[in-house]
N, C-alpha and C positions, 0 to 999 in steps of 0.2 A: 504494500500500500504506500503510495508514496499523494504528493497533493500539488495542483497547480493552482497559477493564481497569474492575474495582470491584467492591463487596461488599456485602451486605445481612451487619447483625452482629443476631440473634437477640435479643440483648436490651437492649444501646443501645450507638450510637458509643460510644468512647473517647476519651479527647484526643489520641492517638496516630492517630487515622483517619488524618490526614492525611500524616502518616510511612509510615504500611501503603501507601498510595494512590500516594504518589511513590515507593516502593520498585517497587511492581509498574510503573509507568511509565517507570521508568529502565531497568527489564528490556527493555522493549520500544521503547526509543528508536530505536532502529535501525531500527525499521520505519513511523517517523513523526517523522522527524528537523527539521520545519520549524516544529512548535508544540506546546506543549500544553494543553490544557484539563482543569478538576475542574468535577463539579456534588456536592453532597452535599443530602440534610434531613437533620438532626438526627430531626426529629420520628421521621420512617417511616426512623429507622437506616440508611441504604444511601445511597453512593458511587457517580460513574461518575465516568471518569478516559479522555483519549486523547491519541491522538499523534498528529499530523498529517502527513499528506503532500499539501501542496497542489497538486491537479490542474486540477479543475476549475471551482470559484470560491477562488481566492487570496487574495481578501481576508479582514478580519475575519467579515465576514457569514457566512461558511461555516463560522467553528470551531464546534469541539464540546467537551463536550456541546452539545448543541442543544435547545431548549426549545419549545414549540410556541404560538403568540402565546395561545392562547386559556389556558394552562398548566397542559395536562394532561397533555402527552405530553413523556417526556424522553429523550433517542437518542443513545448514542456508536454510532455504523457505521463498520465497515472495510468498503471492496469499490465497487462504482462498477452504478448501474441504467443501463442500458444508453439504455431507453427512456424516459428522466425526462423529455426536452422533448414526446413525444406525451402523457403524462401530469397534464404542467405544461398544456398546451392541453387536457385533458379536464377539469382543473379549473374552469380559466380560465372556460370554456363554463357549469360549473353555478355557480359557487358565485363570490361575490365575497371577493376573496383582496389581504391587500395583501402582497407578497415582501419579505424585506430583504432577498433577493440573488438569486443563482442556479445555487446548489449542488443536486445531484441529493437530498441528504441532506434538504433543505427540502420537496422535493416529494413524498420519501416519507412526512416525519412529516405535514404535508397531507391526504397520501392516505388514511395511519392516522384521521386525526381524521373525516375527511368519510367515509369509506369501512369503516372499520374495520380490525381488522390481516389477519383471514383474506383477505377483497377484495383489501387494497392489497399481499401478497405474491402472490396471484392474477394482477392485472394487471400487477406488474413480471417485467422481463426483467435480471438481472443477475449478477453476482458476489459476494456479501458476507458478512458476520458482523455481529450486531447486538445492544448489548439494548436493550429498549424500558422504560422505569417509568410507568403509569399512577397518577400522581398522584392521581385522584378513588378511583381501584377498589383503591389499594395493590396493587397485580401488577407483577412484574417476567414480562418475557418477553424469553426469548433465540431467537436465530432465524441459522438459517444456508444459504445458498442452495441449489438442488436437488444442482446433481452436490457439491457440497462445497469447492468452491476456495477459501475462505477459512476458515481453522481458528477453534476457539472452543471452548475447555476449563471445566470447568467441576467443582466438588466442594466436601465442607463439610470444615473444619479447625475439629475444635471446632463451638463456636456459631454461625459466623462463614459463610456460603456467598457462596465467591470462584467470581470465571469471568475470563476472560481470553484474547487473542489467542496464546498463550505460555504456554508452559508454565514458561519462566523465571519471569514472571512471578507466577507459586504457590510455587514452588520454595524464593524469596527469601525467602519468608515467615514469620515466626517459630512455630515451631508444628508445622511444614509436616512429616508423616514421608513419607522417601523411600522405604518400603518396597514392592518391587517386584513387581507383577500379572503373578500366573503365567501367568494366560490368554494375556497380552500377549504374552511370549515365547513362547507355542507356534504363535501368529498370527505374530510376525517369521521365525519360522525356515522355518514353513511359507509365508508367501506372500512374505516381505519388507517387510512394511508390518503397521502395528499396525492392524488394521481397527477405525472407529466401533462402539461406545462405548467402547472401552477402550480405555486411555491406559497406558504404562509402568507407572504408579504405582498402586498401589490406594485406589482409593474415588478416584480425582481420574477426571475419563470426556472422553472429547471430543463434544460434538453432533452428532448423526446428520444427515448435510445430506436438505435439506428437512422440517425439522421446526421 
């Protein structure tokens, strides 16, 4: 389990980004207790921020964000592809690839680059929550696995569109109103669960899994 977190701000960073960034990351320490990593531009306004829980490559090579050698694709993911070493061999096969490590998180943004994103959630098998920043096309895209076992919130406070593993993580936020989505409560009483897109809060939603 590990946690992401960041924000694209409408009309440019602050000098404070970086206070907003480790606020929302200290919310979700708990769920990525072994590192942290920031990526930010200035330029294209927007933050990614995570927390690590090192599983499966422990070393440095595996934190994130993560960037993509050729430096188009930038990727905080929570959640584990189940299928990354037959993946990692389907690469391997077309394309000459040099790895700095051998974290599943490498093979997906790989997959993204050589594949595109619709393909390389096609071909993975896993569990996750992810955003991905297209560096050349300025697009953020979030993305969360089929049945939904990894959470990812998401909404605008202001100018400012936050998303995050946590909802703590919004919460902290300066700005932030807590005022309560009535839909939501008529969803807890009736089934017990807040059904996707909606979140406690209004206007804050959670990601629909598989989308």
């Amino acid at each position: 389990m590990c946690g992401i977190a960041g924000f694209v701000d409408k009309n440019s960073l602050k000098q404070n980004w970086n206070n907003n960034l480790n606020q929302m990351l200290l919310a979700i320490e708990n769920r990525g207790p072994d590192a942290q990593g920031v990526w930010h531009s200035l330029q294209d306004k927007i933050c990614f921020g995570h927390t690590r829980l090192s599983i499966i490559d422990i070393s440095d090579s595996g934190s994130q964000p993560m960037q993509s050698t050729c430096g188009r694709w930038v990727i905080t993911f929570n959640g584990e592809i189940y299928n990354f070493k037959e993946l990692k061999k389907l690469l391997n096969s077309n394309f000459q690839i040099t790895w700095k490590g051998t974290s599943d998180t490498e093979v997906l943004l790989n997959l993204i680059n050589f594949y595109g994103l619709q393909k390389a959630l096609q071909l993975s098998s896993g569990m996750f929550a992810f955003a991905l920043y297209d560096c050349h096309e300025k697009r953020l895209f979030l993305s969360r696995d089929r049945v939904g076992e990894k959470p990812l919130f998401y909404g605008w406070i202001k100018n400012t569109f936050w998303f995050g593993s946590s909802l703590n993580s919004l919460t902290k936020l300066s700005g932030f109103n807590k005022e309560i989505n009535p839909n939501a409560i008529e969803y807890l009483l009736k089934h017990n669960y807040i059904k996707a897109p909606h979140s406690i809060y209004k206007n804050i939603y959670k990601l629909i899994p598989g989308t």
